[in-house]
Structure formats: C-alpha cells, structure tokens
DSSP file (Angstrom, degrees, kcal/mol; ACC not computed):
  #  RESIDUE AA STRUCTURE BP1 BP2  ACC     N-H-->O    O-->H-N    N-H-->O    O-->H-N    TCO  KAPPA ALPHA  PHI   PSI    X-CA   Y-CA   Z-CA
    1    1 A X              0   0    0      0, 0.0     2,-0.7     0, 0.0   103,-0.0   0.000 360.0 360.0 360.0 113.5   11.5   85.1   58.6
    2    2 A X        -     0   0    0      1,-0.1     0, 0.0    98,-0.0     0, 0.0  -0.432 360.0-124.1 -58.0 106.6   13.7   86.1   61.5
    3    3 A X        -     0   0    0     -2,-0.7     2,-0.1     1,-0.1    97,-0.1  -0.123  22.2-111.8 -34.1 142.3   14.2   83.2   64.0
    4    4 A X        -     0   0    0      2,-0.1     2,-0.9     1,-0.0    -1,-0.1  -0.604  39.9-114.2 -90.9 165.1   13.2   83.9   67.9
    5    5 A X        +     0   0    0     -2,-0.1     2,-0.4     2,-0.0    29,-0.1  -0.872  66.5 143.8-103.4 109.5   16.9   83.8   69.7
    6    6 A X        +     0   0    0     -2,-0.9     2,-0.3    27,-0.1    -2,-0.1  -0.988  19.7 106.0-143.2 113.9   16.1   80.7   71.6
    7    7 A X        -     0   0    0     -2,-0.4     2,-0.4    16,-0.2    52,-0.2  -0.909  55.1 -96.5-171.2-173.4   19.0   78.0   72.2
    8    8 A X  E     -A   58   0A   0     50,-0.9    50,-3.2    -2,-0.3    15,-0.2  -0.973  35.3-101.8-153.3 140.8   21.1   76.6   74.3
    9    9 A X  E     -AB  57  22A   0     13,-0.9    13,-1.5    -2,-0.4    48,-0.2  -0.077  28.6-161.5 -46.3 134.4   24.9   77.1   75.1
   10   10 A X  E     - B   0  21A   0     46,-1.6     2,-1.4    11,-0.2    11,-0.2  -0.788   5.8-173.7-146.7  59.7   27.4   74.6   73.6
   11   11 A X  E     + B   0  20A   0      9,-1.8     8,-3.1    44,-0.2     9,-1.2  -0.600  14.4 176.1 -84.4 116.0   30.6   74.4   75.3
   12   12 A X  E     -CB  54  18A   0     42,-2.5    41,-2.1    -2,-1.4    42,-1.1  -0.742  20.2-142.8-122.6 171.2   33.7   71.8   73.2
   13   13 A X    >   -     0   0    0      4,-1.2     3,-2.2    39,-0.2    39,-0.1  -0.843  51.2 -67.1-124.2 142.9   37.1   71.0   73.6
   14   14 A X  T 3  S+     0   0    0      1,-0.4    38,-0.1    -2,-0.3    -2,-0.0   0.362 132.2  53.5  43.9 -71.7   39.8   70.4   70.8
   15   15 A X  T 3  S-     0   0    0      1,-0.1    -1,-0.4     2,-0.0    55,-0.1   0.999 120.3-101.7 -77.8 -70.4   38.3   67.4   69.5
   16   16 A X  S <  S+     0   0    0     -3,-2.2    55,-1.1     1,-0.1    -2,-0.2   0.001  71.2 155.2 171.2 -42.4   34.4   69.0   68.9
   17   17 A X  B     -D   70   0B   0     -5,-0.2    -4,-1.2    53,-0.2     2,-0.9   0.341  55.8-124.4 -53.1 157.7   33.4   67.4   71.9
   18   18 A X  E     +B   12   0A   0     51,-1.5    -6,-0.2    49,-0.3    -1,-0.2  -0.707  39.3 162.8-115.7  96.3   30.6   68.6   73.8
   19   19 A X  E     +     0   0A   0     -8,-3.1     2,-0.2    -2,-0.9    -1,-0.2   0.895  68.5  14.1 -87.6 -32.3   32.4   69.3   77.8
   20   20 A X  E     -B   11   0A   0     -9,-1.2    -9,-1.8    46,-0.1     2,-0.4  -0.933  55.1-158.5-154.9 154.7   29.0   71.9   79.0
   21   21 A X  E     -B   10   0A   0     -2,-0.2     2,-0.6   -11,-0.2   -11,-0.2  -0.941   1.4-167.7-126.5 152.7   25.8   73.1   78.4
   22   22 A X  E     -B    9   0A   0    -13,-1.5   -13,-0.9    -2,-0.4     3,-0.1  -0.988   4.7-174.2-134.2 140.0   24.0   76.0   79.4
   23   23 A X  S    S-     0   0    0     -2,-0.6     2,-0.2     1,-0.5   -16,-0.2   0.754  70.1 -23.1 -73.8 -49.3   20.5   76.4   79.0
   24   24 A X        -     0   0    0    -16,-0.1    -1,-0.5    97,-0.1     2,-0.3  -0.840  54.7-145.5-157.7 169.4   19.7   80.0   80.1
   25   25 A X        -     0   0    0     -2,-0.2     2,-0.3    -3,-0.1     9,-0.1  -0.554  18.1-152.0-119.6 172.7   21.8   82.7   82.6
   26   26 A X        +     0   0    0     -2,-0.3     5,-0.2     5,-0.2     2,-0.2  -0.881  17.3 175.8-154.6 126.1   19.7   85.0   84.6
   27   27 A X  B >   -G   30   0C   0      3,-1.4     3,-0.7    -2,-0.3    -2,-0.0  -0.860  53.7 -91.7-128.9 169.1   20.9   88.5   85.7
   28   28 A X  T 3  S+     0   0    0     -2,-0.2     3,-0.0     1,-0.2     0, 0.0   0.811 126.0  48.2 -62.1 -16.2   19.3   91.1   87.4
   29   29 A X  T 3  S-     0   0    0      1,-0.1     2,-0.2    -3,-0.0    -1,-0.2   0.887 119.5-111.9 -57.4 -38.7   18.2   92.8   83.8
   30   30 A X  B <   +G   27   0C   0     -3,-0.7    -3,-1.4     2,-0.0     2,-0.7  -0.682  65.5  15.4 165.4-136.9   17.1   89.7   82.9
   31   31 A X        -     0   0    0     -5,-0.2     2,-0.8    -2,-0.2    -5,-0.2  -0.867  64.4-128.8 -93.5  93.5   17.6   86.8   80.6
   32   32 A X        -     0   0    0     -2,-0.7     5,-0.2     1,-0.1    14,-0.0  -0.203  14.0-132.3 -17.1  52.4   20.7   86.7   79.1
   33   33 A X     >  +     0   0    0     -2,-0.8     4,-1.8     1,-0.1     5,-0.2   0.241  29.4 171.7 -28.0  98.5   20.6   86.3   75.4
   34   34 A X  H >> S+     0   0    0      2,-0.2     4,-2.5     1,-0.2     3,-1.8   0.984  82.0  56.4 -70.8 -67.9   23.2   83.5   74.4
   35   35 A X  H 3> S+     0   0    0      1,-0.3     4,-3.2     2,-0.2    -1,-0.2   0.792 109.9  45.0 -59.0 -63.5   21.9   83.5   70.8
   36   36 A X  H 3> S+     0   0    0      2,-0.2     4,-0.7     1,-0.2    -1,-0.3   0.882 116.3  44.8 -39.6 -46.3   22.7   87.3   70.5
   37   37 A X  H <X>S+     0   0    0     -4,-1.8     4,-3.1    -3,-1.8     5,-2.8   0.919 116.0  49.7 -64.7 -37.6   26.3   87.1   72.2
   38   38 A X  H  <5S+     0   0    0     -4,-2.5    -1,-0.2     3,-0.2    -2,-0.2   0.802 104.2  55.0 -57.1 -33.5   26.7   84.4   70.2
   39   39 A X  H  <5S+     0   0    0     -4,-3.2    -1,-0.2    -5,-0.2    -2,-0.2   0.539 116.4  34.8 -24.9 -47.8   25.6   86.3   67.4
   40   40 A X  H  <5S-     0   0    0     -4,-0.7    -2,-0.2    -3,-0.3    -3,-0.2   0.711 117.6-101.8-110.3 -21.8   28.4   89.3   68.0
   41   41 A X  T  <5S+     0   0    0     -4,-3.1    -3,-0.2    -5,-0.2    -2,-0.1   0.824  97.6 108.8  95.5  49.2   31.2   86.9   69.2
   42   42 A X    > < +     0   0    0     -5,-2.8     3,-2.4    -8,-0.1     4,-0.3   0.318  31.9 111.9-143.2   3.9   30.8   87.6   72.6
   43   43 A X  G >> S+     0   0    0     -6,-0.7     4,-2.6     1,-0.3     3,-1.0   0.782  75.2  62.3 -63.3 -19.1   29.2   84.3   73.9
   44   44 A X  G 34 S+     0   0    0      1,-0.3    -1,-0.3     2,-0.2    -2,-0.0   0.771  83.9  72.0 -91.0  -8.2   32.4   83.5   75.8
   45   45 A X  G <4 S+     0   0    0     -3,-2.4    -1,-0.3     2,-0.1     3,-0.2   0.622 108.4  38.4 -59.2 -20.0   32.1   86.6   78.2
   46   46 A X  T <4 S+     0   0    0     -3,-1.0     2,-0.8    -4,-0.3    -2,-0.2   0.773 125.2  37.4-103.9 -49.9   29.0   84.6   79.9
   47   47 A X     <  +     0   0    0     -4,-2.6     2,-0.3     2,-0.0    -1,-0.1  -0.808  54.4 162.1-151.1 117.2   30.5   81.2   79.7
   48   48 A X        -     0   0    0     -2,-0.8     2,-0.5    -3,-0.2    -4,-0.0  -0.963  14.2-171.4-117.7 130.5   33.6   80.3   80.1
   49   49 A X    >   -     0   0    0     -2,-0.3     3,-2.5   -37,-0.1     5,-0.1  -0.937  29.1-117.6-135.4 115.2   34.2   76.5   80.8
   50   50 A X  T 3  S+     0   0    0     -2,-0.5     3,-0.1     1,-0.2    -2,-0.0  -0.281 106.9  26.5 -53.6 144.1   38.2   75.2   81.9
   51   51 A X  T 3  S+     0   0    0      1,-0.3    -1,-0.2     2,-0.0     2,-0.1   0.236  99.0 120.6  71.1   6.8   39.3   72.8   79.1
   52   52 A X    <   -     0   0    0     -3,-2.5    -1,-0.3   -39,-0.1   -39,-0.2  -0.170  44.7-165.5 -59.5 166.0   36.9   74.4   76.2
   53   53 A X  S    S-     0   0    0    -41,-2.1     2,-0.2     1,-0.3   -40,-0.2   0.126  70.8 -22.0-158.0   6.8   38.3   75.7   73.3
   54   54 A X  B     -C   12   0A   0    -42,-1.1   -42,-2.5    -5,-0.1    -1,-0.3  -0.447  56.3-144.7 172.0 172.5   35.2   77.6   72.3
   55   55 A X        +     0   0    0    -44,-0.2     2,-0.3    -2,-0.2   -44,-0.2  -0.562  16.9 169.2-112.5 167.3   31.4   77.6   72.8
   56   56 A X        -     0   0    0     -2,-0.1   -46,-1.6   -13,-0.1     2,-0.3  -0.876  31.0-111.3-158.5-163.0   28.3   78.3   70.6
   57   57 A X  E     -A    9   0A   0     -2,-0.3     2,-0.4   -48,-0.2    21,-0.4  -0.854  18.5-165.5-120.2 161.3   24.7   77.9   70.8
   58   58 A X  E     -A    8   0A   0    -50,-3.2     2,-2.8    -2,-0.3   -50,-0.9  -0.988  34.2-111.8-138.3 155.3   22.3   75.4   68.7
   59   59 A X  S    S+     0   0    0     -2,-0.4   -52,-0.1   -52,-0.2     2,-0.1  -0.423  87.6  48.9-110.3  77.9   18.5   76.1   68.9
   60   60 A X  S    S-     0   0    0     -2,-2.8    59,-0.3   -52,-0.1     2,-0.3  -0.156  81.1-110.9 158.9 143.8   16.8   73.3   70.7
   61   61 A X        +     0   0    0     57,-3.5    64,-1.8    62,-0.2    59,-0.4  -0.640  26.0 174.3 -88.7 122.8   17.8   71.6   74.4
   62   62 A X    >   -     0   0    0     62,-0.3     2,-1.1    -2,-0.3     3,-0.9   0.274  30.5-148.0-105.9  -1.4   19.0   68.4   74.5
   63   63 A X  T 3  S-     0   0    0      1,-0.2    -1,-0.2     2,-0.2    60,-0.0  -0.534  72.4 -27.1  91.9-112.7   19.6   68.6   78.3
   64   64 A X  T >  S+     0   0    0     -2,-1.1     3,-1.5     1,-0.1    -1,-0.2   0.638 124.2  88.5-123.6 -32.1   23.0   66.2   79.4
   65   65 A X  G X> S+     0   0    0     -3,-0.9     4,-0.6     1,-0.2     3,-0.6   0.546  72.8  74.9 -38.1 -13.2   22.0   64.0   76.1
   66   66 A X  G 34 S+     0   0    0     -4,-0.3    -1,-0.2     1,-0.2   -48,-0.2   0.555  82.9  73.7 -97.0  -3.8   24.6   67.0   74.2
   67   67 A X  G <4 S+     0   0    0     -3,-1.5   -49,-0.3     1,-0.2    -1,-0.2   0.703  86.5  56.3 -79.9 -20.6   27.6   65.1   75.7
   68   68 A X  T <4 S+     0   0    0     -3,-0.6    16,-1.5    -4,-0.1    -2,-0.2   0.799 103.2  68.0 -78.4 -22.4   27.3   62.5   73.6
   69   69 A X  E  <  - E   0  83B   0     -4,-0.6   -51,-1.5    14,-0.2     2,-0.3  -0.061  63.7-141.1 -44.9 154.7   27.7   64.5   70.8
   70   70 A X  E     -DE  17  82B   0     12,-1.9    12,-1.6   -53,-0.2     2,-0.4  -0.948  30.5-127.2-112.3 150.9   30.6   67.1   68.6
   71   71 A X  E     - E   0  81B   0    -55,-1.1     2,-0.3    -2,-0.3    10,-0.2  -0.786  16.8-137.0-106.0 156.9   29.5   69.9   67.2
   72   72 A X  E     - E   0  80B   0      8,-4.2     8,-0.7    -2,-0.4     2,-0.4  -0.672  21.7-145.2 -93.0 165.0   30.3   70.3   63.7
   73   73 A X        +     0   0    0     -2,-0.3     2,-0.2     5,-0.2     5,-0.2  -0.959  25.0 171.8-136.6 141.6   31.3   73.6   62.7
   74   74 A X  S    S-     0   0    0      3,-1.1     3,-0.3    -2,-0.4    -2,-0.0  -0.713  79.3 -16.4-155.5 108.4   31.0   76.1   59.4
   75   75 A X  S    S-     0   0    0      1,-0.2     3,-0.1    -2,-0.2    -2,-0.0   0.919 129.0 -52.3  76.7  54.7   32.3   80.0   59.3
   76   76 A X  S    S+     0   0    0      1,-0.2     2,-0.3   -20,-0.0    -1,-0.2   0.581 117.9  98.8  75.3  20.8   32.5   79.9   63.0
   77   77 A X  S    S-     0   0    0     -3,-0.3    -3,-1.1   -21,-0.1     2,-0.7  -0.808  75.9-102.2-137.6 167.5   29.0   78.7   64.0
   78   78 A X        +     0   0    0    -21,-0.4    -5,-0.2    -2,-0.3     3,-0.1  -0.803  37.5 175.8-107.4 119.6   27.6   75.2   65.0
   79   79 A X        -     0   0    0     -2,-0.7    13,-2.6     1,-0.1    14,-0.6   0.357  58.8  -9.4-113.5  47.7   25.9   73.6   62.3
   80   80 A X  E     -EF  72  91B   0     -8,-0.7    -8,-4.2    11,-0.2     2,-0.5  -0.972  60.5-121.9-178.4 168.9   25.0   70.4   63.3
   81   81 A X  E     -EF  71  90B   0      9,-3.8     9,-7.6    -2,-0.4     2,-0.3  -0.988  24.8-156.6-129.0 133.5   25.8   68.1   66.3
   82   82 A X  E     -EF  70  89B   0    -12,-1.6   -12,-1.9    -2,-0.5     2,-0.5  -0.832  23.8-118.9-117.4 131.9   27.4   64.8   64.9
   83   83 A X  E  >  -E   69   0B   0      5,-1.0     4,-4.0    -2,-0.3   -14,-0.2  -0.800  21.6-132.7-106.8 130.9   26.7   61.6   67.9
   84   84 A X  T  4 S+     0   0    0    -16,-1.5    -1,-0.1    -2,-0.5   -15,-0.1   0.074  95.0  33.5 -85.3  34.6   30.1   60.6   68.7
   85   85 A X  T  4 S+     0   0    0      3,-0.0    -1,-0.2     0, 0.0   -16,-0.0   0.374 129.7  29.1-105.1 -59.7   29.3   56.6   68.2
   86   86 A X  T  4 S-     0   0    0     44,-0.1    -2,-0.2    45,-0.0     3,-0.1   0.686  92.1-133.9 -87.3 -16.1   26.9   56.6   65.6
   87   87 A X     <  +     0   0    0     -4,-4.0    -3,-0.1     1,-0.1    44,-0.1   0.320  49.4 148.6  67.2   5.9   27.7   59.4   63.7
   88   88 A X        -     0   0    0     42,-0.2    -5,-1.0    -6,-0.2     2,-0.4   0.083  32.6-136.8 -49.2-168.3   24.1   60.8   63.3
   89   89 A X  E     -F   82   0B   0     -7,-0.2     2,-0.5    -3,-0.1    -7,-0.3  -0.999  21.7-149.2-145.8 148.4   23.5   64.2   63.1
   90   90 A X  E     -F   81   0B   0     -9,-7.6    -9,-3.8    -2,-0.4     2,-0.4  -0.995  27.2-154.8-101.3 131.7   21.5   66.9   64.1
   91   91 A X  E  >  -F   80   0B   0     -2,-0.5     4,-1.6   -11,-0.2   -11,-0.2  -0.865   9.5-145.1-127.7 134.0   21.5   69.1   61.5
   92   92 A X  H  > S+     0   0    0    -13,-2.6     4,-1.0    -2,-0.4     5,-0.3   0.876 100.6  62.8 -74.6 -40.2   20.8   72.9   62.5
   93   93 A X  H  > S+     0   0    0    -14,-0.6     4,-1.3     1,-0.1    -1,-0.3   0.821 100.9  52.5 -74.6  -8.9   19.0   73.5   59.4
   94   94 A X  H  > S+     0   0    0      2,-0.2     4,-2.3     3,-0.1     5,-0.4   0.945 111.4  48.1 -34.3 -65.4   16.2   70.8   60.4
   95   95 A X  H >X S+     0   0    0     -4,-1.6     3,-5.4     1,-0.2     4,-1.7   0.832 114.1  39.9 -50.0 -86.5   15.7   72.4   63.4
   96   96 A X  H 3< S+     0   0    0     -4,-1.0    -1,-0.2     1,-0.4     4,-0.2   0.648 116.4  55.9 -31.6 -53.4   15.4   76.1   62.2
   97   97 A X  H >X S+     0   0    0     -4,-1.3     4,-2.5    -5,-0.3     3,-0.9   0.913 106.6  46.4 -62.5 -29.2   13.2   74.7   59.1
   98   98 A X  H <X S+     0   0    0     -3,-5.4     4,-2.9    -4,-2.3    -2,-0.2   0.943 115.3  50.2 -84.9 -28.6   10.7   73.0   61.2
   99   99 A X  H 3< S+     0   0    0     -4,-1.7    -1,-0.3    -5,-0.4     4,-0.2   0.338 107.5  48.5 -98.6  42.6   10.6   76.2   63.3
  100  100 A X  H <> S+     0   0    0     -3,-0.9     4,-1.4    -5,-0.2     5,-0.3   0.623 115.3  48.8-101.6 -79.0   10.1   78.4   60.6
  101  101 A X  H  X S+     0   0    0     -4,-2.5     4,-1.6     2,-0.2    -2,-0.2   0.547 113.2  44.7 -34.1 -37.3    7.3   75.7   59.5
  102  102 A X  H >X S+     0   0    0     -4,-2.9     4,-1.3     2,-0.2     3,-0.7   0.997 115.7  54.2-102.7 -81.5    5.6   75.6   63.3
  103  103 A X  H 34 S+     0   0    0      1,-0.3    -1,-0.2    -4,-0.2    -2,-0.2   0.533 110.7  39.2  18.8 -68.0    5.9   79.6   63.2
  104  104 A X  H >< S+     0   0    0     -4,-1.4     3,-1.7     2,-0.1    -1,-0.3   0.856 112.6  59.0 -80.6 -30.6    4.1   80.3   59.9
  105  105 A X  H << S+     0   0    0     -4,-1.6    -2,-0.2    -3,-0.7    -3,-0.1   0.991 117.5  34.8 -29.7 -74.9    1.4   77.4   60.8
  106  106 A X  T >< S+     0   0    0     -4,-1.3     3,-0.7     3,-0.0    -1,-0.2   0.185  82.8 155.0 -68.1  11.6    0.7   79.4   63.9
  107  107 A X  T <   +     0   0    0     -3,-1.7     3,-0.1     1,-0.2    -3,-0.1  -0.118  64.7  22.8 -62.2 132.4    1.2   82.6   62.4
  108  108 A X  T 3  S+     0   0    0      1,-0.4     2,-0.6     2,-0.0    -1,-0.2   0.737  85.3 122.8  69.6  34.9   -1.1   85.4   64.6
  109  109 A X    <   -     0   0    0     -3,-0.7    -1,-0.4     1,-0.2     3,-0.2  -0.983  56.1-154.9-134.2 134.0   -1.2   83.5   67.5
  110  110 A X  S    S+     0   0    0     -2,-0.6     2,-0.7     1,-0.2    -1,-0.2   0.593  86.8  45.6 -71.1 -20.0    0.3   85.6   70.2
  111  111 A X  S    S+     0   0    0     -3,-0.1     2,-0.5     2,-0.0    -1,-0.2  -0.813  70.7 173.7-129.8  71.6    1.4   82.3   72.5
  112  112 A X        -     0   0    0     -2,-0.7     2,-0.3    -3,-0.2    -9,-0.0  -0.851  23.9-144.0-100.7 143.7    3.0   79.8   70.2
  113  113 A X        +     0   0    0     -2,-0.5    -2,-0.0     1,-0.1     0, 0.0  -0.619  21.6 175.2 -86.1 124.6    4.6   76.7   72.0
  114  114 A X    >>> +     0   0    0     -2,-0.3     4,-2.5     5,-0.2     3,-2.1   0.136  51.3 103.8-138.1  13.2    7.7   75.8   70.1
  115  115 A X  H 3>5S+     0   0    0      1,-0.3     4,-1.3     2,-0.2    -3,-0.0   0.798  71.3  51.8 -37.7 -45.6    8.4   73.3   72.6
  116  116 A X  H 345S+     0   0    0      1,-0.2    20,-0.3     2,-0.1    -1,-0.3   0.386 114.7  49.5 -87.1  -1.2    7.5   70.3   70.9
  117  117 A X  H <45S+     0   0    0     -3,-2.1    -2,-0.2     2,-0.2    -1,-0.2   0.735 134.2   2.4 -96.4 -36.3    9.9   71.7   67.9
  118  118 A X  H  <5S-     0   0    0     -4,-2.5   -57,-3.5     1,-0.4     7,-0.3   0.328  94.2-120.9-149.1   0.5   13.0   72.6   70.1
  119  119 A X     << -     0   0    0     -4,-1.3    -1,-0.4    -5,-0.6     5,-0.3  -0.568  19.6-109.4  84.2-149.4   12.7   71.7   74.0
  120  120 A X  B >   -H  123   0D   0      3,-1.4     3,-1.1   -59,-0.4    -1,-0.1  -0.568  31.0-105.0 171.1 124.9   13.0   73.8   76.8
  121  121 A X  T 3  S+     0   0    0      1,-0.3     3,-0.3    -2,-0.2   -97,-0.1   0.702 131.4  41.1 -33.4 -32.0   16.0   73.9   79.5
  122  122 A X  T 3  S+     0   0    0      1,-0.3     2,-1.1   -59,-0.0    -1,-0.3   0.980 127.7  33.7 -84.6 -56.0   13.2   71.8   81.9
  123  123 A X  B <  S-H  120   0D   0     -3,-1.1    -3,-1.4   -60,-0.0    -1,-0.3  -0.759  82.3-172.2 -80.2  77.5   12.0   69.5   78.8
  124  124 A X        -     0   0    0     -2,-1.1   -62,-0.3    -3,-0.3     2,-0.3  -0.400  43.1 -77.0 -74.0 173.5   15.1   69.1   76.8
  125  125 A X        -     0   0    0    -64,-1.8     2,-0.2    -7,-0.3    -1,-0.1  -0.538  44.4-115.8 -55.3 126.0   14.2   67.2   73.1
  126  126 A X        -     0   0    0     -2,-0.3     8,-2.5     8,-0.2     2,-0.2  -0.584  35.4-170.0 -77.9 124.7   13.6   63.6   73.2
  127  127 A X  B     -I  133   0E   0      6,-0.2     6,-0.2    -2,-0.2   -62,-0.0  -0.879  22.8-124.7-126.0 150.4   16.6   61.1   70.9
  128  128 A X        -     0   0    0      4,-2.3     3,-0.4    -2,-0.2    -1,-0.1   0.064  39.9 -85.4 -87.4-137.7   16.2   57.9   70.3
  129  129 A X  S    S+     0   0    0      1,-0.2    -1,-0.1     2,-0.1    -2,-0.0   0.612 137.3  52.5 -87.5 -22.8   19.0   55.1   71.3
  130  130 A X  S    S-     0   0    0      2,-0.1    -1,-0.2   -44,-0.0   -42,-0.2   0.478 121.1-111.7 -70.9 -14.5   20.3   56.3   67.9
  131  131 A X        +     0   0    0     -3,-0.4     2,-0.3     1,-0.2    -2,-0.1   0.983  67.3 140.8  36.7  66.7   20.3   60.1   68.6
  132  132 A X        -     0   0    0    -44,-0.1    -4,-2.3   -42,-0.0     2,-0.4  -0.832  67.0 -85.9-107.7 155.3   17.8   60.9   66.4
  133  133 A X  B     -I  127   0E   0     -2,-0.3     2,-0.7    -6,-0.2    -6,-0.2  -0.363  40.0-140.8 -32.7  95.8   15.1   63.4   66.7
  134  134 A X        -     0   0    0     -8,-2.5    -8,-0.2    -2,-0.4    -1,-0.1  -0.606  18.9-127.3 -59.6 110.9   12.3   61.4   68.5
  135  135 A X        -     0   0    0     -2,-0.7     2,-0.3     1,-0.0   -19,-0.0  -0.530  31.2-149.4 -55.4 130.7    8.6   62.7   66.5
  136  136 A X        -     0   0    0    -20,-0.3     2,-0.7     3,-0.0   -20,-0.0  -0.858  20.2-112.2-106.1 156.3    6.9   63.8   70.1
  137  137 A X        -     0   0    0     -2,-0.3     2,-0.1     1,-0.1    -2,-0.0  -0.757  33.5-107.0 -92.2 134.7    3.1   63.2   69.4
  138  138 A X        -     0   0    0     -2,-0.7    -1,-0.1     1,-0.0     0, 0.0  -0.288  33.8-116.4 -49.8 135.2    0.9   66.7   69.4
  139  139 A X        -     0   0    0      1,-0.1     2,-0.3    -2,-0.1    -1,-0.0  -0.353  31.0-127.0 -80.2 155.8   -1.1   67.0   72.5
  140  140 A X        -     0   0    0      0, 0.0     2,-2.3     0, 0.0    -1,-0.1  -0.850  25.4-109.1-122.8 142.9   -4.9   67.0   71.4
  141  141 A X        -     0   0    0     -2,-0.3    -2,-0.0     1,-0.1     0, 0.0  -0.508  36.3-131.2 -41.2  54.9   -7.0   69.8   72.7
  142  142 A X        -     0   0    0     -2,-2.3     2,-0.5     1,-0.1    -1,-0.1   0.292  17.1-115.7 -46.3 140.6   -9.2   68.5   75.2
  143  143 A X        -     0   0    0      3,-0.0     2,-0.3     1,-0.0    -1,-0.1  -0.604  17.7-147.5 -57.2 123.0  -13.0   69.3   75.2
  144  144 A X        -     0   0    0     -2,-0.5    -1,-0.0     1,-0.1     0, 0.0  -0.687  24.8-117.0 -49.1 128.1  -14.7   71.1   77.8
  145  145 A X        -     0   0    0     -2,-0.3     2,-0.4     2,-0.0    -1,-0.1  -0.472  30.3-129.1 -48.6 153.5  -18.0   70.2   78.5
  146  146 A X              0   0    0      1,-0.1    -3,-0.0    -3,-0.0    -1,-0.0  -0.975 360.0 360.0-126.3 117.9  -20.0   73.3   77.7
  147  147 A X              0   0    0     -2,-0.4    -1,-0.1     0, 0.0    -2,-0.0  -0.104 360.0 360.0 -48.6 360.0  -22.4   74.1   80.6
C-alpha cells in the first residue's frame, strides 16, 4: 500500500540534532510536497536552515516537541527520532505501520482522518514527559436525535 506524502520537515545539525521544523510551504500552485522533494533529494531547495547540515521529513507533527529530539538516520532517510535525554525513540516504521493499519480499517471511505495517527501542523502528536507516543482516545460519534 502506497503511503499518502504527508510529513513534516526535519531540519539537523552535525550532531542529529533537530535546529527546525517545517510543517507545510504554500506557493501560488499550491502545497508544496516535502515528502516528494524529499523523496528525489531535492528537499533542501525549499528549506534551507543556517547551521543544518541536512533536512528530511518524518510522517507525523510533533510541533516544537522535535527539538528535543536527533534524528536517526539509514541510506539517507530519517528513520526514527531518538529523545536526546531519554533516548526513546520514535521509530518511523510505527508510525507508517499504524497508518497503513488506520488506512485499510477505513478502506472506501473517501474522508479518512489520519490525525489521531500522525498530527497535523495545527495539532502536532501528543508525547508523554518520556517522549513517547501518547494513545489519544478515539472521539465517539455522537448521536443525533432523530426528528
């Protein structure tokens, strides 16, 4: 199953460490795919950040919370963000797997939400004091009254 290119921008210095984030660009075309540029090697034409030493994207926003973090790195891509106290990790195949999971769940529904899997630049992901993955609880439908 092909992944939607949904992420956020990852700028580190020397060490790993995590100096900037971007959430999304906007141009007049449109919305900038980071995931794609990132994709061809080209992510650094959109963001370039003084005292980086290269960028990538990870798919899901953790908002100003990605500064405590390094990203770890394998065959030029980030996979996992390591918390530069505790050492946890976020590990990129977690993410990916649970939104593969939330994906096929919802499979033929035109409008899937993958928020609660991966954030959103306004609603980055919730970590706990550890910087782990906080479980957010699924919102329950509400009833209508039926008139």
């Amino acid at each position: 199953m092909e992944l939607p290119h949904l992420g956020m921008g990852l700028a580190y210095n020397a060490a790993g460490d995590v100096v900037a984030t971007l959430d999304y660009l906007v141009r007049p075309e449109g919305i900038v795919d980071l995931v794609g540029l990132d994709e061809e090697g080209r992510l650094g034409e959109v963001f370039s950040v003084q005292g980086a030493t290269g960028a990538g994207t990870f798919p899901a926003y953790l908002g100003a919370q990605a500064h405590d973090y390094r990203v770890i790195q394998a065959a030029g891509k980030i996979t996992a963000l390591q918390h530069k106290t505790n050492g946890s990790r976020i590990e990129r195949a977690d993410i990916e797997a649970r939104i593969i999971a939330k994906l096929e769940a919802e499979q033929g529904n035109p409008q899937i939400n993958l928020t609660e899997v991966i954030g959103a630049p306004d609603r980055p992901l919730s970590l706990t004091t550890e910087g782990k993955l906080r479980q957010r609880a699924v919102p329950v439908a509400a009833e209508l009254p039926t008139l």
